[in-house]
Biopython code that builds the backbone (N, CA, C, O; Angstrom):
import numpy as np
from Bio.PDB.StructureBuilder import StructureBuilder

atoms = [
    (1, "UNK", "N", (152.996, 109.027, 11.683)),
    (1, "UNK", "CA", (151.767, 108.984, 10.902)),
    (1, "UNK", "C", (152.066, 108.920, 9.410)),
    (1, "UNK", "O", (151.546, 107.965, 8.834)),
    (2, "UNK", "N", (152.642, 109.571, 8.830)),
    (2, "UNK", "CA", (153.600, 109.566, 7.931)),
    (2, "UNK", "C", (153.679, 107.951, 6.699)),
    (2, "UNK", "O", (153.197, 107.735, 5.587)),
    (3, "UNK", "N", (154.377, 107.284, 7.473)),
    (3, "UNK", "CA", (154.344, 105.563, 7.139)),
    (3, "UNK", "C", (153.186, 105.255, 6.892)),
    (3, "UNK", "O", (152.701, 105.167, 5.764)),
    (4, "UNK", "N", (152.479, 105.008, 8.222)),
    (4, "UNK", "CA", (150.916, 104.867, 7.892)),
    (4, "UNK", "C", (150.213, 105.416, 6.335)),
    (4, "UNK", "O", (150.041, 104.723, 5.332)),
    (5, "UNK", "N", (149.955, 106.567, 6.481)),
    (5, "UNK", "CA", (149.901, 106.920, 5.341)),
    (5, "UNK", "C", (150.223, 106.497, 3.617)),
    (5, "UNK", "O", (149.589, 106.597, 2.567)),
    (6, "UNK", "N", (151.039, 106.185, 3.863)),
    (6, "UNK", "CA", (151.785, 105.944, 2.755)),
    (6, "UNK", "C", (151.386, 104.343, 2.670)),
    (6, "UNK", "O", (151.305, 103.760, 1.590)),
    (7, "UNK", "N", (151.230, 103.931, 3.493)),
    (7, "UNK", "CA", (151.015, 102.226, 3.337)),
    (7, "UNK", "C", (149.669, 102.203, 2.870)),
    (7, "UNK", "O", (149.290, 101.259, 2.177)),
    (8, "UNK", "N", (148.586, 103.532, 3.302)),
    (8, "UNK", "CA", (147.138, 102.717, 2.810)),
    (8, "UNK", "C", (147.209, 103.584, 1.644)),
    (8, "UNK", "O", (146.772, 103.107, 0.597)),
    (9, "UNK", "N", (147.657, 104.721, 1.624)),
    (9, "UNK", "CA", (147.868, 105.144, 0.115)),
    (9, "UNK", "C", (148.588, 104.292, -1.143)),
    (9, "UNK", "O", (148.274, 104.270, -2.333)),
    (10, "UNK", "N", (149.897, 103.456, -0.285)),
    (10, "UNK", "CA", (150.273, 102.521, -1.347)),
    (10, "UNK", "C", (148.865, 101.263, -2.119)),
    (10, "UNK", "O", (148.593, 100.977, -3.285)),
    (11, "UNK", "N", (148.164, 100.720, -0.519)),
    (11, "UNK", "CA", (147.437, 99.967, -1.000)),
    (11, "UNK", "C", (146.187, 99.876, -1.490)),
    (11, "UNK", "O", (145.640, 98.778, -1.586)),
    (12, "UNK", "N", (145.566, 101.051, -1.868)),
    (12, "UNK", "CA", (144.722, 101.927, -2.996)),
    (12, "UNK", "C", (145.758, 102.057, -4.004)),
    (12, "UNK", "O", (145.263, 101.784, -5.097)),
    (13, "UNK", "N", (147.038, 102.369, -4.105)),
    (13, "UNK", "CA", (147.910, 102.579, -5.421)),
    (13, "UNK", "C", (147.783, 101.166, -6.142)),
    (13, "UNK", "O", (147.594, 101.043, -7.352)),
    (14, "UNK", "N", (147.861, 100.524, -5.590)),
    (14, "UNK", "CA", (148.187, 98.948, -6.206)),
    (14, "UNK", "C", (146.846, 98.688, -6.599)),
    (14, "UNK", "O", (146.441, 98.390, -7.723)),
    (15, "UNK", "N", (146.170, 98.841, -5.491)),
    (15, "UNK", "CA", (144.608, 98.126, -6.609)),
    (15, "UNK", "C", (144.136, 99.151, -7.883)),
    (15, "UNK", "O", (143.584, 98.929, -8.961)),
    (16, "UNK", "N", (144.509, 100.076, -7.384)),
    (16, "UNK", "CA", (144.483, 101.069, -8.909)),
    (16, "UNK", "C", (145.535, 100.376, -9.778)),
    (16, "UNK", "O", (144.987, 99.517, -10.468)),
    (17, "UNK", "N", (146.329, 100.419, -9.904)),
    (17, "UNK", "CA", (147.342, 99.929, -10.562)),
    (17, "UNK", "C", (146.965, 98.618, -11.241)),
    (17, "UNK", "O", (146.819, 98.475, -12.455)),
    (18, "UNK", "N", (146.817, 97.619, -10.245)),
    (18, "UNK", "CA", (146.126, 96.425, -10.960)),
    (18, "UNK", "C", (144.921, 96.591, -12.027)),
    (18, "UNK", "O", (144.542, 95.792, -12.884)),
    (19, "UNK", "N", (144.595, 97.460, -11.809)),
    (19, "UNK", "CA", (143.271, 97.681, -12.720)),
    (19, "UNK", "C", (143.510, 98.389, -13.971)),
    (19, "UNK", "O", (142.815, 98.143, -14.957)),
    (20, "UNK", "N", (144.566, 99.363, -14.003)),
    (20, "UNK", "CA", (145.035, 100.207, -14.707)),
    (20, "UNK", "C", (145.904, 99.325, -15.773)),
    (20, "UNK", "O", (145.786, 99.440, -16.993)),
    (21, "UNK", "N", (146.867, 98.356, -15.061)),
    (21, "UNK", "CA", (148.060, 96.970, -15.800)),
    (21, "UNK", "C", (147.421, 95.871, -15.918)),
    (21, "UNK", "O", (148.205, 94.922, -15.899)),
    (22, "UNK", "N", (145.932, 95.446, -16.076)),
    (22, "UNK", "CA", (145.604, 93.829, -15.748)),
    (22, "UNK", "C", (146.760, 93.064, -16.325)),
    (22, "UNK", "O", (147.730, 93.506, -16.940)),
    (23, "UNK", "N", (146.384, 91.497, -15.916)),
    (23, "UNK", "CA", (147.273, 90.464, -16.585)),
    (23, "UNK", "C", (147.128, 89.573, -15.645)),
    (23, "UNK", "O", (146.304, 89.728, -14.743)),
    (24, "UNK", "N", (147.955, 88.464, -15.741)),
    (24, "UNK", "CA", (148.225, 88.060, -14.739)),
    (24, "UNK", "C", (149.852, 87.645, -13.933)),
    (24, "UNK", "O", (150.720, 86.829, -14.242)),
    (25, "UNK", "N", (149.737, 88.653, -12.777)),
    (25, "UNK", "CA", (150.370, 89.075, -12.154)),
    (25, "UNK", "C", (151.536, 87.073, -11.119)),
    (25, "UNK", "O", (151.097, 86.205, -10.364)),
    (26, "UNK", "N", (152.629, 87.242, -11.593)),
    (26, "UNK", "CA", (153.211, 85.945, -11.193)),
    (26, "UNK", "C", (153.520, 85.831, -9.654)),
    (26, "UNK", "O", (154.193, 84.881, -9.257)),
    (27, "UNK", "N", (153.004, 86.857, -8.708)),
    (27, "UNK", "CA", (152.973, 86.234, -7.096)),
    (27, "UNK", "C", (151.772, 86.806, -6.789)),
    (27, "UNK", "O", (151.721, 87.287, -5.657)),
    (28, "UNK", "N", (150.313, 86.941, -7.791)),
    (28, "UNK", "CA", (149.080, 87.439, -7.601)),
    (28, "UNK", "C", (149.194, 88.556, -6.702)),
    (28, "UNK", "O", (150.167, 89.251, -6.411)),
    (29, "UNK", "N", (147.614, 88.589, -6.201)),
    (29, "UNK", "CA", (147.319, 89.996, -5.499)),
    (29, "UNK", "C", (147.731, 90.626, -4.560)),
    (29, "UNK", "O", (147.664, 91.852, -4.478)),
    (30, "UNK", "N", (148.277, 89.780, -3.612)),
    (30, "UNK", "CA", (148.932, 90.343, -2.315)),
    (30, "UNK", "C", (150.073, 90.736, -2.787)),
    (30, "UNK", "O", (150.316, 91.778, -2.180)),
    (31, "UNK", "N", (151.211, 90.442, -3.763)),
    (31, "UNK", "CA", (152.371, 90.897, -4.471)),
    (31, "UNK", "C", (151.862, 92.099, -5.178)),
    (31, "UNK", "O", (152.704, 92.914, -5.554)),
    (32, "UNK", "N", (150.713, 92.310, -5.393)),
    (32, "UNK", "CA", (150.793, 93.648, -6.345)),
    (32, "UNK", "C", (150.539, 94.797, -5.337)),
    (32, "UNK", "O", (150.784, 96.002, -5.393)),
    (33, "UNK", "N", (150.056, 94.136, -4.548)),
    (33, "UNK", "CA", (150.056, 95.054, -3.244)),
    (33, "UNK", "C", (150.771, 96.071, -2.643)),
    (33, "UNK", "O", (150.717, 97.295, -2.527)),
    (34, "UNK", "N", (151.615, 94.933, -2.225)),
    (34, "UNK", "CA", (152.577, 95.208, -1.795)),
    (34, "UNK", "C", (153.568, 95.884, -2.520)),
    (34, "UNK", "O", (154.457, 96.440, -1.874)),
    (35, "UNK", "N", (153.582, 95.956, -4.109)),
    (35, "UNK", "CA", (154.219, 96.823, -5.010)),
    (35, "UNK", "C", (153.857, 98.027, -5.209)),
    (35, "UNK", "O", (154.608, 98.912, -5.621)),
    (36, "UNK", "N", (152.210, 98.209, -4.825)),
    (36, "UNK", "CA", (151.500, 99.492, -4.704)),
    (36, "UNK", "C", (152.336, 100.409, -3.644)),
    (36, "UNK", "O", (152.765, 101.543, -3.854)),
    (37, "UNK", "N", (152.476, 99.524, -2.285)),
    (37, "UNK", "CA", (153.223, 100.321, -1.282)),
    (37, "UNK", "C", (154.218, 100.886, -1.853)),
    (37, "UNK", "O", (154.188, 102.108, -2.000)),
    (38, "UNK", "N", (155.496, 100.009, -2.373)),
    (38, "UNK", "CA", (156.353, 100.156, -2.480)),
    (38, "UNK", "C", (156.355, 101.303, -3.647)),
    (38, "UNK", "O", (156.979, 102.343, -3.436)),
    (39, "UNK", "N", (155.685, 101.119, -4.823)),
    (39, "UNK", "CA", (155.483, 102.005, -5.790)),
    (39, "UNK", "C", (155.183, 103.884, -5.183)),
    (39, "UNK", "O", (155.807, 104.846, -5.630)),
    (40, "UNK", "N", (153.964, 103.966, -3.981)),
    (40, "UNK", "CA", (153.632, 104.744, -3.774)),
    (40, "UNK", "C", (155.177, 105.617, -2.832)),
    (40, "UNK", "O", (155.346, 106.833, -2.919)),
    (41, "UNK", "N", (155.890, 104.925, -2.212)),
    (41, "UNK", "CA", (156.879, 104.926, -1.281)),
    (41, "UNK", "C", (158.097, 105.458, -2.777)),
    (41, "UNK", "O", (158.286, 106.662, -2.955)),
    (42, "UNK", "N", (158.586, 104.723, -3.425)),
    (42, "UNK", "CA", (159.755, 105.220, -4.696)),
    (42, "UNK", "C", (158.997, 106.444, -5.389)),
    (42, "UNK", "O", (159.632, 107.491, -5.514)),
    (43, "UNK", "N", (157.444, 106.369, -5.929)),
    (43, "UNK", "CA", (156.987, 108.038, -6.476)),
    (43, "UNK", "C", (157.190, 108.914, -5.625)),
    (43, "UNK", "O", (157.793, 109.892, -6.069)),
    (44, "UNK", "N", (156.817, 108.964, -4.146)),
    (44, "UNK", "CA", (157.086, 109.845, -3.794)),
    (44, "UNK", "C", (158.727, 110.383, -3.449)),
    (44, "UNK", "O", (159.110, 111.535, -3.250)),
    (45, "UNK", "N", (159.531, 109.089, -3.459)),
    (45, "UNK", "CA", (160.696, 109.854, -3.557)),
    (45, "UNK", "C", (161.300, 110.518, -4.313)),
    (45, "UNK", "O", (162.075, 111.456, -4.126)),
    (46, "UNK", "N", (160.784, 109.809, -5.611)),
    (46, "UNK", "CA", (161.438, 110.460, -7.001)),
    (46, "UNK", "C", (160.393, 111.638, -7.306)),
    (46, "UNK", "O", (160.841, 112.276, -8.258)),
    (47, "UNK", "N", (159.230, 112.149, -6.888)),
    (47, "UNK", "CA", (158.904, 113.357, -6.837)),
    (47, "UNK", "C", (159.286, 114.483, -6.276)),
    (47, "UNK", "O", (158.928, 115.642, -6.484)),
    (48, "UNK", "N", (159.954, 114.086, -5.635)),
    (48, "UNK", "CA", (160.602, 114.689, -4.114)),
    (48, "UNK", "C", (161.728, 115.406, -4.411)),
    (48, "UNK", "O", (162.105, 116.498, -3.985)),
    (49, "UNK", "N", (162.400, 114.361, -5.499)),
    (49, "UNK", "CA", (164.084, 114.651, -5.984)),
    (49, "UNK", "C", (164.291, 115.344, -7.156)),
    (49, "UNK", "O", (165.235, 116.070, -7.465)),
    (50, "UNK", "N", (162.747, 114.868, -8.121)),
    (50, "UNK", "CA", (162.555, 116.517, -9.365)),
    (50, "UNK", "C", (162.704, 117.243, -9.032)),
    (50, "UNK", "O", (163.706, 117.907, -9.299)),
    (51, "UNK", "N", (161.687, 117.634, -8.129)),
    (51, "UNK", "CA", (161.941, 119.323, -6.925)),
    (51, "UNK", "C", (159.958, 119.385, -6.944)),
    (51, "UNK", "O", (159.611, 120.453, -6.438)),
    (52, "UNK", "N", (159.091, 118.780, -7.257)),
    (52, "UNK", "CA", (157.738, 118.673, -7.307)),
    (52, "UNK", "C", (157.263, 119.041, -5.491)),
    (52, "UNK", "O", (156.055, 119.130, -5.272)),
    (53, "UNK", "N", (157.995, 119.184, -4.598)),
    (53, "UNK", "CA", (157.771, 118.981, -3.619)),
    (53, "UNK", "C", (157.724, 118.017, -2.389)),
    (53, "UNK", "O", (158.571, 117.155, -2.157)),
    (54, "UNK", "N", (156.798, 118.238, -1.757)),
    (54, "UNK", "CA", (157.084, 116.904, -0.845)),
    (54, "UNK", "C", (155.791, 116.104, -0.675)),
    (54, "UNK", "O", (154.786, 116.786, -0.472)),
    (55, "UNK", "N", (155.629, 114.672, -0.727)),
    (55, "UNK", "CA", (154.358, 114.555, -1.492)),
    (55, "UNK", "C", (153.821, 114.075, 0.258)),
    (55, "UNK", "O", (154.609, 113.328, 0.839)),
    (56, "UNK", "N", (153.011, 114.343, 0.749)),
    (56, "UNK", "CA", (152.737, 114.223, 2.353)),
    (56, "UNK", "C", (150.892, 114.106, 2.248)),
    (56, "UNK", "O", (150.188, 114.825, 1.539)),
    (57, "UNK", "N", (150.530, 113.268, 2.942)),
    (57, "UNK", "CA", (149.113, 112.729, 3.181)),
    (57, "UNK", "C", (148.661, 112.551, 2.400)),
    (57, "UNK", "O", (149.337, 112.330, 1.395)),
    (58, "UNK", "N", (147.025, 112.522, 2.309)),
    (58, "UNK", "CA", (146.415, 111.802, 1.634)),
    (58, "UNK", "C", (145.507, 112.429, 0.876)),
    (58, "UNK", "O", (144.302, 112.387, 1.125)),
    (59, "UNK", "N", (146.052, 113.101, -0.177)),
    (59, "UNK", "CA", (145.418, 113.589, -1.903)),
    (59, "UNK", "C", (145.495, 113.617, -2.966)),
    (59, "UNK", "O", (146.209, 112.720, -3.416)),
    (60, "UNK", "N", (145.003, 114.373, -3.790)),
    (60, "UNK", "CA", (144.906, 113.643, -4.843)),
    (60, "UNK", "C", (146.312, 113.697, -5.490)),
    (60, "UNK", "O", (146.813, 112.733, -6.067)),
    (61, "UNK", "N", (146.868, 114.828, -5.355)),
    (61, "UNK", "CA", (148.774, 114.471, -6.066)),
    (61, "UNK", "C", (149.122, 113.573, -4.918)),
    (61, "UNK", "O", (149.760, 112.788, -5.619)),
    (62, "UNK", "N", (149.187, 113.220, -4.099)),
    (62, "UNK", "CA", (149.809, 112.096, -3.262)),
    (62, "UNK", "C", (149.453, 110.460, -4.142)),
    (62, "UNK", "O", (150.345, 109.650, -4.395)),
    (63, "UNK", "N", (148.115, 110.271, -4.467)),
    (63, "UNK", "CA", (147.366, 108.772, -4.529)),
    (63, "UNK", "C", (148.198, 109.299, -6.405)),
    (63, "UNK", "O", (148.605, 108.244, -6.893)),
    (64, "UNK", "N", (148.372, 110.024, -7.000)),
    (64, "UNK", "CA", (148.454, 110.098, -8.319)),
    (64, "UNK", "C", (149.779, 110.164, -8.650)),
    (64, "UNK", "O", (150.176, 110.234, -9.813)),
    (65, "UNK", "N", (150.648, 110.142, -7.459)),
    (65, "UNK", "CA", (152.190, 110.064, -8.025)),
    (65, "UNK", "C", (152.427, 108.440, -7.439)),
    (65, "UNK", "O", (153.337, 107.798, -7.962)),
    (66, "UNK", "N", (151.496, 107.714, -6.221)),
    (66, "UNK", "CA", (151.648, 106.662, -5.871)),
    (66, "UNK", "C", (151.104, 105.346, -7.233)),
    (66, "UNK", "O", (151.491, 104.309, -7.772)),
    (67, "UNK", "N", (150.057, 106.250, -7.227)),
    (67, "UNK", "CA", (149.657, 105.145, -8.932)),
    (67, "UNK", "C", (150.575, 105.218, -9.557)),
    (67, "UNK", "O", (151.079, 104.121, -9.796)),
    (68, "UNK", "N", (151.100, 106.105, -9.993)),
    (68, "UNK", "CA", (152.071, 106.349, -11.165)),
    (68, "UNK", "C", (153.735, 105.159, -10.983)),
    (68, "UNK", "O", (154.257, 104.463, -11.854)),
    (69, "UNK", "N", (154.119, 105.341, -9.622)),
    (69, "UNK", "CA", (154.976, 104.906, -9.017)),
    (69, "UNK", "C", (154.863, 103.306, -9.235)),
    (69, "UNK", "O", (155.683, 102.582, -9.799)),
    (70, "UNK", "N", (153.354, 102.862, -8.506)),
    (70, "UNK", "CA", (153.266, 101.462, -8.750)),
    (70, "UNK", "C", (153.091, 101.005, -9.941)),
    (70, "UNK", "O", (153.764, 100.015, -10.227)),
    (71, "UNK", "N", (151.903, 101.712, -11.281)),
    (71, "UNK", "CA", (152.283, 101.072, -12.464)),
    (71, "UNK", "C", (153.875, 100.817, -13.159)),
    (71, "UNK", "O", (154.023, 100.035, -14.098)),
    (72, "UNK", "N", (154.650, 101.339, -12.751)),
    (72, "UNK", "CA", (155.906, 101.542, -12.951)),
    (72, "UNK", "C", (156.492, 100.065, -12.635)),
    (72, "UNK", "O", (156.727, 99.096, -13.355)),
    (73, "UNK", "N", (156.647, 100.352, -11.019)),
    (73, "UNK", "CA", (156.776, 98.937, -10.448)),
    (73, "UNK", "C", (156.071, 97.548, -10.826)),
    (73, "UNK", "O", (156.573, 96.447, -10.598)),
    (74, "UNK", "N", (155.273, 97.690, -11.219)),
    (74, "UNK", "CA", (154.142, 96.928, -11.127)),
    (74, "UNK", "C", (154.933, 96.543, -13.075)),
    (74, "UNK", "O", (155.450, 95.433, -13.200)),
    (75, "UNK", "N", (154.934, 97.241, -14.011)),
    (75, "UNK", "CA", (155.610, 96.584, -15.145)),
    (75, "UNK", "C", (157.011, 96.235, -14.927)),
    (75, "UNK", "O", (157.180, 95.201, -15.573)),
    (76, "UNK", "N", (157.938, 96.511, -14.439)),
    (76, "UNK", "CA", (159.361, 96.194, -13.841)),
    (76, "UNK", "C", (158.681, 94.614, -13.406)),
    (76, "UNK", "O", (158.666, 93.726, -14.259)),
    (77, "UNK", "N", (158.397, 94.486, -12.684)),
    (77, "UNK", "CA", (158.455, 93.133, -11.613)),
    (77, "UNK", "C", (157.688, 92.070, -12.768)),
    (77, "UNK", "O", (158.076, 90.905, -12.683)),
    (78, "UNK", "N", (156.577, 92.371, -13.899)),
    (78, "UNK", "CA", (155.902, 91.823, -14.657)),
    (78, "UNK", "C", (157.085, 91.527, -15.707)),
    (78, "UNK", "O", (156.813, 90.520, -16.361)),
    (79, "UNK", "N", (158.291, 92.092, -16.056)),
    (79, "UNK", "CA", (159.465, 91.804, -16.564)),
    (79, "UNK", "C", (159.999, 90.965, -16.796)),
    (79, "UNK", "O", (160.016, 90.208, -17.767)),
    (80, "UNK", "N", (160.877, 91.056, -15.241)),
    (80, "UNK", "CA", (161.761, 90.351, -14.621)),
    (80, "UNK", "C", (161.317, 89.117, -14.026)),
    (80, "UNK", "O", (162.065, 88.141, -13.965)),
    (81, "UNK", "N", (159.860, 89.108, -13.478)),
    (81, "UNK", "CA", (159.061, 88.157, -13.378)),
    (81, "UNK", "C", (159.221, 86.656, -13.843)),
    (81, "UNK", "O", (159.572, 85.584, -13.351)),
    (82, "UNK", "N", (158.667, 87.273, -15.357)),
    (82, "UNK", "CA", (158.438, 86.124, -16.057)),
    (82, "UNK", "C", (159.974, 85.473, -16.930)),
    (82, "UNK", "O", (159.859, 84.335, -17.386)),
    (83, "UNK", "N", (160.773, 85.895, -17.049)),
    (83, "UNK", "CA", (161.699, 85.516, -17.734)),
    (83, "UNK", "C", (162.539, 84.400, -16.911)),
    (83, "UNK", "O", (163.630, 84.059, -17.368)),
    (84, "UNK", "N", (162.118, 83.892, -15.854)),
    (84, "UNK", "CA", (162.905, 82.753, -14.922)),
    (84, "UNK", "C", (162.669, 81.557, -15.910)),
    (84, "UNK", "O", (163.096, 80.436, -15.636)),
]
sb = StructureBuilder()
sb.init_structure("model")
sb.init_model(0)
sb.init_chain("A")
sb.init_seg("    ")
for serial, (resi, resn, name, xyz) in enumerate(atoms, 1):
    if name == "N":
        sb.init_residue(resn, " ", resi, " ")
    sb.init_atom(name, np.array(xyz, "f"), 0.0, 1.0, " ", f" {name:<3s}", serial, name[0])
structure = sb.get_structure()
């Protein structure tokens, strides 16, 4: 359940995120998406590894270290992105 979790929490992270970073994003919306996951998936690890705890289901420090995670991601990839 766990995964689950984290995937629809990622993908509320990302559309937060998108909203939070507008622009325009160089593999559009389904890429920011999917960075939300991924974003929400790396915050919670690196919350994990401060010592913040363990960030598990679906609240508000869970969706707020996953935002945090994907704006992160979400400027990294807007980076590296564009410089091809």
């Amino acid at each position: 359940m766990g995964i689950i979790t984290w995937i629809i929490v990622g993908l509320i992270a990302g559309a937060i995120a998108k909203a939070i970073h507008p622009g325009k994003d160089p593999g559009g919306f389904i890429v920011t998406i999917l960075i939300g996951i991924a974003g929400a998936v790396v915050g919670g690890w690196i919350s994990s590894m401060l010592g913040y705890g363990t960030v598990d289901g679906f609240n508000i420090g869970s969706l707020f270290v996953a935002i945090l995670g994907a704006v992160i991601l979400l400027f990294i990839y807007r980076k590296f992105a564009t410089r091809s």
